[in-house]
C-alpha positions as CSV (number, residue, x, y, z in Angstrom):
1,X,43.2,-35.6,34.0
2,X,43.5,-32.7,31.4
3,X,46.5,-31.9,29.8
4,X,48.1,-29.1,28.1
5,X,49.5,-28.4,25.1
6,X,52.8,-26.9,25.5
7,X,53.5,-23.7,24.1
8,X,49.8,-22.8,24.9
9,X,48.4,-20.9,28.1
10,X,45.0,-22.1,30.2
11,X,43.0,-19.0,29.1
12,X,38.6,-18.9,29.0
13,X,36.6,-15.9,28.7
14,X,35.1,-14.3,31.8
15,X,31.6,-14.1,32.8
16,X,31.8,-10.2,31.9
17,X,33.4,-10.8,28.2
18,X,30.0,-13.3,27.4
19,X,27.9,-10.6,28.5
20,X,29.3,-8.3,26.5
21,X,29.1,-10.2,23.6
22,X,26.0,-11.1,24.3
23,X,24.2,-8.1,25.0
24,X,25.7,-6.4,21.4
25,X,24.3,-9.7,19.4
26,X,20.8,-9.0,21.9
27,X,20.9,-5.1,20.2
28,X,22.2,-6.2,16.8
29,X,19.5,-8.8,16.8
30,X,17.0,-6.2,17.8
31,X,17.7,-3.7,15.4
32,X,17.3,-6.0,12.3
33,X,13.9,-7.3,13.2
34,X,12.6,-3.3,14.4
35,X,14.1,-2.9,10.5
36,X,13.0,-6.1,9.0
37,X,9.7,-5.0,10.2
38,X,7.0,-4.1,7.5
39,X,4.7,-1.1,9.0
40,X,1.3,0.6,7.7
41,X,3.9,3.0,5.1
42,X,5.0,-0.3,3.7
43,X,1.7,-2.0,3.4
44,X,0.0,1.0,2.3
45,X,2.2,1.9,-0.3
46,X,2.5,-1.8,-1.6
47,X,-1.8,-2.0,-1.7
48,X,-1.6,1.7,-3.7
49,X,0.9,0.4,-6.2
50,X,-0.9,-2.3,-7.2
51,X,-4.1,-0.3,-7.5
52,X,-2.5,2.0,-9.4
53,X,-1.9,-0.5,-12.2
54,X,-5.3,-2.0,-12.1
55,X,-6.7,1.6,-12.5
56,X,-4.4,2.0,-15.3
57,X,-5.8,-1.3,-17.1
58,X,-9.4,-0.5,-16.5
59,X,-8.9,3.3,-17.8
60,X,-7.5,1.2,-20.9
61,X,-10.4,-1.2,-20.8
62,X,-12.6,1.9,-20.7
63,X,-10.8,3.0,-23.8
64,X,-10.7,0.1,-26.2
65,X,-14.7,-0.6,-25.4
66,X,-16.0,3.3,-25.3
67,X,-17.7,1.9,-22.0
68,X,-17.4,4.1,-18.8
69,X,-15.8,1.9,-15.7
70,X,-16.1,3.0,-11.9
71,X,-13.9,2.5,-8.8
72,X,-15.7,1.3,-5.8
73,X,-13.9,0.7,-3.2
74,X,-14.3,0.1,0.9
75,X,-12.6,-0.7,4.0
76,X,-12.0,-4.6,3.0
77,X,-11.7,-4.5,-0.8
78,X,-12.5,-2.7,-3.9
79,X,-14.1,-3.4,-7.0
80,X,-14.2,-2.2,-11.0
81,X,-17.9,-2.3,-12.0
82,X,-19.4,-1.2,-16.1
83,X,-22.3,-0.1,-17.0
84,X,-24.6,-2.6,-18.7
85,X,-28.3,-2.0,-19.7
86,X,-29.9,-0.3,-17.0
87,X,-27.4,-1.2,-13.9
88,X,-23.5,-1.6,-13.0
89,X,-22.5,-4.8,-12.2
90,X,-18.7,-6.0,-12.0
91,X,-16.5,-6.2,-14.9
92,X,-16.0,-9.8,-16.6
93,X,-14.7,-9.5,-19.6
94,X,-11.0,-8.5,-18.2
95,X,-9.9,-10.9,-15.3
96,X,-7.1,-8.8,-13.7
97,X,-10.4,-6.4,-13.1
98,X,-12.0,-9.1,-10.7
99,X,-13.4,-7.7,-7.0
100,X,-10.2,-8.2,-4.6
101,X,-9.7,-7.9,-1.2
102,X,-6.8,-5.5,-0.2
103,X,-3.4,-7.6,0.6
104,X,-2.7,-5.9,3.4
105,X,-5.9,-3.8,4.6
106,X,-8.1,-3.3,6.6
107,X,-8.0,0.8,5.8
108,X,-9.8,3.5,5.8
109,X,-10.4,4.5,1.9
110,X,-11.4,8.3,1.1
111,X,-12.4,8.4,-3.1
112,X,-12.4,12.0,-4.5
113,X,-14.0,13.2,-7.2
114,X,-13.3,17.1,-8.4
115,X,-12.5,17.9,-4.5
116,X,-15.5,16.7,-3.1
117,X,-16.2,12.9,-1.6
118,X,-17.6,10.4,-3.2
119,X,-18.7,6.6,-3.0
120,X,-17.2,5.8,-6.6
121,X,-14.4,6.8,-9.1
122,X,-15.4,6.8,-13.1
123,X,-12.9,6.2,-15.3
124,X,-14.2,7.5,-18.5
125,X,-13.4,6.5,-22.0
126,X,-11.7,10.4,-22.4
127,X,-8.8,10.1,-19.6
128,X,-7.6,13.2,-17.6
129,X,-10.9,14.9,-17.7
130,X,-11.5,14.7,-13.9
131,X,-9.2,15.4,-11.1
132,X,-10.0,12.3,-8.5
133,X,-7.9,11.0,-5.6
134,X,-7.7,7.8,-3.6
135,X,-6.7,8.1,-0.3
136,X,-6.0,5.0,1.6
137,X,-5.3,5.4,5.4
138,X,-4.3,2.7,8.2
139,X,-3.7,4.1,11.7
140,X,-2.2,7.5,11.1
141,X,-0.4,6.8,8.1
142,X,-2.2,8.2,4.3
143,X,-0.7,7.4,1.0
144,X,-2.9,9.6,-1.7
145,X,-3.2,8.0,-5.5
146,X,-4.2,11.4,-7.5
147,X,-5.1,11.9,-11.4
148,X,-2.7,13.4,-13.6
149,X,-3.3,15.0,-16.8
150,X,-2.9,12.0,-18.8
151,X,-5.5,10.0,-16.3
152,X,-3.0,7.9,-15.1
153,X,-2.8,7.7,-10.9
154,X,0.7,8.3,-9.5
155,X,1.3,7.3,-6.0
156,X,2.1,9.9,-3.2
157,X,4.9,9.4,-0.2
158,X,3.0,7.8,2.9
159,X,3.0,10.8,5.4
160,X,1.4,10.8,8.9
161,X,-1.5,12.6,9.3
162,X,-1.4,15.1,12.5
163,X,-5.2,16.5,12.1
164,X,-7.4,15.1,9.8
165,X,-9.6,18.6,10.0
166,X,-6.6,20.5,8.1
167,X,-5.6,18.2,5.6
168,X,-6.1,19.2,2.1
169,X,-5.6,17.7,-1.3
């Protein structure tokens, strides 16, 4: 038989007081993992910061061995390729230069070369010459990696794209 303590009143919670509280923990639980979340911004822009420093160490490798180095890149990966003899074949004297895969891709990759598109980026031995973009798209998300003046690629905002027909860069 249950007893009381004296001094202290039989009180529970109602049915409706649980499903209050558990309804606000349902929405507060929701909101963290809609947050928590990575989307095709976040992987986008992750995949273009990284490229952005390997571009930056192959322009250098371009630099201390007077040897052009190209981009080529595609939907699943990318490679750094040099020019030996008669033929380009992948870079192996710097390791960070290796063929990858992206981290987070598939995407859609655009390379432009002097506005128009092309199937490879050089990275010549004289940086800033060319004005050449990377744009890397997944769903309707872009991030753009463009050329500045001192050759080095700086990394755009994701933005959606509304029609691919009018966008410019």
């Amino acid at each position: 038989m249950p007893t009381l303590v004296p001094g202290v009143s039989k009180q529970g919670f109602t049915l409706l007081e649980l499903l209050v509280v558990i309804v606000v923990l349902s929405i507060a639980a929701g909101l963290i993992v809609v947050r928590g979340t990575p989307g095709d911004s976040n992987y986008l822009e992750s995949d273009a910061k990284k490229l952005s420093q390997l571009l930056r160490i192959a322009q250098q490798e371009s630099l201390l061995k007077s040897k052009d180095i190209r981009f080529v890149a595609g939907d699943e990966g990318y490679t750094f390729e040099e020019f030996t003899g008669s033929r380009w074949v992948p870079v192996s004297t710097e390791p960070l230069l290796r063929p990858r895969l992206w981290d987070n891709g598939p995407f859609k990759v655009t390379l432009i070369n002097e506005g128009l598109e092309n199937k490879f980026l050089t990275l010549e031995s004289q940086a800033g010459l060319k004005r050449q973009a990377i744009v890397l798209q997944r769903n309707q998300v872009q991030v753009v990696l463009e050329s500045q003046a001192s050759g080095v690629f700086k990394v755009g905002k994701p933005n959606t794209v509304l029609n691919r027909g009018s966008q410019r860069l």
